[in-house]
RODO-2510 file (C-alpha; in nm, 4 decimals, decimal comma):
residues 219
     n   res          X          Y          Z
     1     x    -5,4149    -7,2636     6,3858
     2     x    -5,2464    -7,0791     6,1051
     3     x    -5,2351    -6,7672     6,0937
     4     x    -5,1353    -6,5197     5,8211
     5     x    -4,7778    -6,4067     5,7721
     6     x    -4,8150    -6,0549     5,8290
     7     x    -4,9364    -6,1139     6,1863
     8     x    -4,5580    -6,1581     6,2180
     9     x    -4,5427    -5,7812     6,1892
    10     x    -4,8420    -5,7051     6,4267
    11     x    -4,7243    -5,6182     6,7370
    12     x    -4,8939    -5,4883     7,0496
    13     x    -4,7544    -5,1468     7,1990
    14     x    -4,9590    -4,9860     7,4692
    15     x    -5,3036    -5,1719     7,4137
    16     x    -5,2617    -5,0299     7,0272
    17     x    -5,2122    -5,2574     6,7225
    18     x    -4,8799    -5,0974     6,5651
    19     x    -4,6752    -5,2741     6,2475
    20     x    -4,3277    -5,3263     6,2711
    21     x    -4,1929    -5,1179     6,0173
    22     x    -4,0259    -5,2330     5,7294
    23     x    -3,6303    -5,1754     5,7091
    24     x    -3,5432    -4,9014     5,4416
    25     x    -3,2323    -5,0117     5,1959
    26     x    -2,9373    -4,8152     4,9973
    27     x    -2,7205    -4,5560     5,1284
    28     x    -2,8121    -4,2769     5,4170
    29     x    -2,6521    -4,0172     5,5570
    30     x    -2,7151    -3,7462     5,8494
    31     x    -2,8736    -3,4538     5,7842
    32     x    -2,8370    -3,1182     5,9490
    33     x    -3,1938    -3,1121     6,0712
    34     x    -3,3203    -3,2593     6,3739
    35     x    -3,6366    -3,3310     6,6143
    36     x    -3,6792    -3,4108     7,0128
    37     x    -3,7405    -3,7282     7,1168
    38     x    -3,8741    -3,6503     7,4952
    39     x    -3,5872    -3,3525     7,5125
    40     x    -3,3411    -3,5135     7,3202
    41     x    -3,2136    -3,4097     6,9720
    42     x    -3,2098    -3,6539     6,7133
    43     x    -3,0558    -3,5655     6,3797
    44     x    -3,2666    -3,6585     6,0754
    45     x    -3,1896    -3,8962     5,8267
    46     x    -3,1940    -3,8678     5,4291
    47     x    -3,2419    -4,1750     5,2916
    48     x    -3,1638    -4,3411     4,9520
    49     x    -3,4645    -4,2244     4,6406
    50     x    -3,5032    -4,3808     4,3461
    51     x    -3,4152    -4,1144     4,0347
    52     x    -3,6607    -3,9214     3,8054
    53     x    -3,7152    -4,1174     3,4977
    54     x    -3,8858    -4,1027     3,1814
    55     x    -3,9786    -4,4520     3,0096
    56     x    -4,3068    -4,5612     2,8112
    57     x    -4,5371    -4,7700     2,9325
    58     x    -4,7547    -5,0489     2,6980
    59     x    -5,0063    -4,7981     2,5394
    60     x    -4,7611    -4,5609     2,4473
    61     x    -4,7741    -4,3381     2,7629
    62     x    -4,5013    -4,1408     2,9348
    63     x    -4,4541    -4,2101     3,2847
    64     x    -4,2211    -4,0911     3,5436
    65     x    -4,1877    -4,0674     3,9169
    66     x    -4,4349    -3,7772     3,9550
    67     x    -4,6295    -4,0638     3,7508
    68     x    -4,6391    -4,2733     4,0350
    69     x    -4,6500    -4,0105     4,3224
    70     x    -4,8418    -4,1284     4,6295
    71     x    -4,8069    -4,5030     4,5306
    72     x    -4,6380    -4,8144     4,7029
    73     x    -4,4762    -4,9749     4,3599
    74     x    -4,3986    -5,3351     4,3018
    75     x    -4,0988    -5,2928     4,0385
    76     x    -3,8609    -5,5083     3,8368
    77     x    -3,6923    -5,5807     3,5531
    78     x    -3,7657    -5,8280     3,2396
    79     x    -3,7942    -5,8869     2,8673
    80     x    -4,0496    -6,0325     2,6444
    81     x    -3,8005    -6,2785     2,4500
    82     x    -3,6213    -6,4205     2,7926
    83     x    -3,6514    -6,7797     2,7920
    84     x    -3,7670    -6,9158     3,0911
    85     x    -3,6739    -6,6820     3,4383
    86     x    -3,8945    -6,3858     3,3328
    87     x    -4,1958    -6,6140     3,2044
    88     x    -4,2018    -6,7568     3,5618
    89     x    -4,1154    -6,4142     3,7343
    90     x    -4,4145    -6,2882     3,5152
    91     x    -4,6377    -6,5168     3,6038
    92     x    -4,5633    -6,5007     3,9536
    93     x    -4,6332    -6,1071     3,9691
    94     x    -4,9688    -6,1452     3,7457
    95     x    -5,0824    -6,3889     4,0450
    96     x    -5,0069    -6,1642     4,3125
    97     x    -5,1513    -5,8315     4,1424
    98     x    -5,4678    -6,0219     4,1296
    99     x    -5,4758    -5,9798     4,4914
   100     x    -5,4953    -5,6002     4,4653
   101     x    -5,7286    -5,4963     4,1609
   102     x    -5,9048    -5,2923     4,3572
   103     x    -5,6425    -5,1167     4,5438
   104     x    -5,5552    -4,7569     4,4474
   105     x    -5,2468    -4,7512     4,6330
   106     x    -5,0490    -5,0009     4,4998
   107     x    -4,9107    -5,0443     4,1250
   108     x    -4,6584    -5,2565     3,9343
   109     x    -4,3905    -5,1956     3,7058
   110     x    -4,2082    -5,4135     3,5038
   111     x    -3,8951    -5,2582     3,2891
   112     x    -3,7780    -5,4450     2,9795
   113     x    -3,3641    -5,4499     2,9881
   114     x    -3,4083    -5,4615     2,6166
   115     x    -3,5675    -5,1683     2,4791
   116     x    -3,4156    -5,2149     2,1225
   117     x    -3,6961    -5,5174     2,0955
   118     x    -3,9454    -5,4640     2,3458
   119     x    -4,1105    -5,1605     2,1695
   120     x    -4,4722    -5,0435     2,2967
   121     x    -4,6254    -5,3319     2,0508
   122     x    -4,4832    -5,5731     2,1871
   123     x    -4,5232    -5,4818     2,5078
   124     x    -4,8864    -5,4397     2,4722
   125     x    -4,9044    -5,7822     2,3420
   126     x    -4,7045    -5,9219     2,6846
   127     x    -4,9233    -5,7475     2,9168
   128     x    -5,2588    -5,8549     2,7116
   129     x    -5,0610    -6,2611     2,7199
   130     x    -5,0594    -6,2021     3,0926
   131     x    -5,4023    -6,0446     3,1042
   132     x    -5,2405    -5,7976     3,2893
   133     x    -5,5317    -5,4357     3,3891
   134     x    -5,3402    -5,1472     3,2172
   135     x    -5,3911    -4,9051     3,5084
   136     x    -5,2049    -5,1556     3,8039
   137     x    -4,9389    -5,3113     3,6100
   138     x    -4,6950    -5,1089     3,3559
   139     x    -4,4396    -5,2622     3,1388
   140     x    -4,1727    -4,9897     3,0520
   141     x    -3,9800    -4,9114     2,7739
   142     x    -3,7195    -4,6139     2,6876
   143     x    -3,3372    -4,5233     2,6141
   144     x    -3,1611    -4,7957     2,7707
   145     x    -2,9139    -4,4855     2,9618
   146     x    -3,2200    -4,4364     3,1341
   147     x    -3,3181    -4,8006     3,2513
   148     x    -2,9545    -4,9346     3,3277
   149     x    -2,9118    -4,6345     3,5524
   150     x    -3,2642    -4,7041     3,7146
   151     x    -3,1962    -5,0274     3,7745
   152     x    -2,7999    -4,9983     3,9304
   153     x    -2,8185    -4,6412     4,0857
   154     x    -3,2229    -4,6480     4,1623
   155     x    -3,2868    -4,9934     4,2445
   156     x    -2,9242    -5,0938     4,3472
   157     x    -2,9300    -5,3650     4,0959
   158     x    -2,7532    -5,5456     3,8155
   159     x    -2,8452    -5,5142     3,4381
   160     x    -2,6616    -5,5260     3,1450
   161     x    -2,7436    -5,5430     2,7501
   162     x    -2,7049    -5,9032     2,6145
   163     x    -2,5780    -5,7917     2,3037
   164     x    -2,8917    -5,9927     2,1146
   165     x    -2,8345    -6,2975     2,2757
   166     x    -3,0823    -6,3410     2,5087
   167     x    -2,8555    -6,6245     2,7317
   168     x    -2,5758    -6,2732     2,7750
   169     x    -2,8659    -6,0756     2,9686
   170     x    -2,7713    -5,9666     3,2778
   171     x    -3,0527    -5,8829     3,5205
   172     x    -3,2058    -5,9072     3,8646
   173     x    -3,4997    -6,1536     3,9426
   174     x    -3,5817    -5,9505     4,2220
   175     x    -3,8664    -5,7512     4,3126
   176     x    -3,7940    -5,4425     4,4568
   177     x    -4,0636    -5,2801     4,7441
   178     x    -4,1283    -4,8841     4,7238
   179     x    -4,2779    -4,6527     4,9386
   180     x    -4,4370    -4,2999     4,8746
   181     x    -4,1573    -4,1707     4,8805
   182     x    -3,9381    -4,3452     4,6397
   183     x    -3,7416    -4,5230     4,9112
   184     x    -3,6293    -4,9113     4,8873
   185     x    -3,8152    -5,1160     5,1388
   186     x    -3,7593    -5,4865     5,0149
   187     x    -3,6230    -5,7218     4,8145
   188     x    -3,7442    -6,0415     4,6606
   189     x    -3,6757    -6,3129     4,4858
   190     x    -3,9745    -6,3270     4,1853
   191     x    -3,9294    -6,6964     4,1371
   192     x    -3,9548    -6,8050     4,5031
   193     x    -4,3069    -6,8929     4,6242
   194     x    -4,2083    -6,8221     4,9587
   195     x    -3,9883    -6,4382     4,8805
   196     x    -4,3612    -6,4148     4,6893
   197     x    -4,5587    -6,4544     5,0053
   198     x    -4,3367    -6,2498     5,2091
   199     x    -4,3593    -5,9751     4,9525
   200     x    -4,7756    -6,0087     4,9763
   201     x    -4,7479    -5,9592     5,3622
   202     x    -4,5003    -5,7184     5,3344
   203     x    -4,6855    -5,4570     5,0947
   204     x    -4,9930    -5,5205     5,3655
   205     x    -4,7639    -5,3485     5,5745
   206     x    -4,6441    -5,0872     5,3582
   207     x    -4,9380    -5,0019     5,2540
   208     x    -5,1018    -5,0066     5,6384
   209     x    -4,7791    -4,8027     5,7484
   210     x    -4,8181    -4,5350     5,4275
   211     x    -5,2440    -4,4895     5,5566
   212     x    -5,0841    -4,4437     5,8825
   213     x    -4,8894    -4,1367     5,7813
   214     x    -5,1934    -4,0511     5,5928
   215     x    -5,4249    -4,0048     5,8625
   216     x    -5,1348    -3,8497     6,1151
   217     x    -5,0854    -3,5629     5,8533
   218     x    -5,4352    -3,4464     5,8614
   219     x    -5,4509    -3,3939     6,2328
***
């Protein structure tokens, strides 16, 4: 029998389906408040968030974190001219997404790591190449202060200008996982077939975990 990889994450605590969570990445430290554990203080933790920005997205749009407040995000970084590696990471992202058009929760965004020719036109043409719905999946543009520091202070990884030679591009084929709360959950390698699965069953969790928290803070 085969049975879906996000099972793996399904275990059974007290005769109640509960998720494993997903680990949370980047640097931490202790804070100075706490809560009891069954009488016993345990001092909080602040965790690693990914910066304020503000980029442009394909039709022109400004969009920041408080854009994307209250979503699990799918991000990573690309541009149109690349030669092969973002074509496939592309591809690979517009075939996952298709699993989730009609979930509210969850959006993409794809940042190009060269701003100086991935304008809002062309972008628009990209995302129409990869028939790509405007309201899940955003392809970013802006000052490229803003998107290096995204991508090595926020998302913890590499980019650098090629200096327009697209072969001297320096950039991560990962996807990165976010939460709600602009925290790191995952990392994965877009040209993989099996990181890609991983990163399906993994945002099935996320996105179970963040309903979770949901429904705990009405009651």
């Amino acid at each position: 029998m085969i049975v879906p990889g996000f099972l793996y994450y399904l275990l059974q605590a007290k005769g109640k389906n509960r998720y494993k969570p997903l680990p949370i990445y980047g640097p931490k430290q202790v804070a100075k408040t706490f809560h009891k554990v069954r009488g016993k203080v345990v001092y909080d933790t602040i965790y690693h968030q990914v910066q304020d920005f503000k980029l442009y997205d394909q039709d022109g749009k400004l969009v920041t974190r408080q854009s994307l407040k209250g979503k699990v995000v799918v991000m990573n970084f690309f541009f149109t001219h690349c030669p092969t590696l973002c074509n496939e990471i592309s591809k690979n992202v517009a075939d996952l997404a298709g699993n989730y058009t009609k979930n509210n929760i969850l959006k993409f965004v794809s940042i190009t790591v060269d701003p100086e020719t991935d304008k809002v036109p062309v972008l628009k043409n990209y995302a129409k190449a990869l028939k790509a719905n405007d309201g899940q999946w955003k392809f970013l543009t802006g000052d490229t202060t803003t998107i290096y520091g995204l991508s090595r202070n926020g998302l913890l990884l590499s980019a650098v200008n090629g200096k327009n030679n697209p072969e001297n591009y320096v950039y991560s084929e990962k996807l990165v996982l976010l939460d709600q709360e602009r925290r790191i959950r995952g990392y994965y390698n877009g040209t993989s077939i099996n990181e890609m699965s991983k990163l399906n069953d993994e945002i099935k969790v996320l996105i179970a975990e963040e309903l979770r928290n949901i429904k705990d803070n009405l009651y």
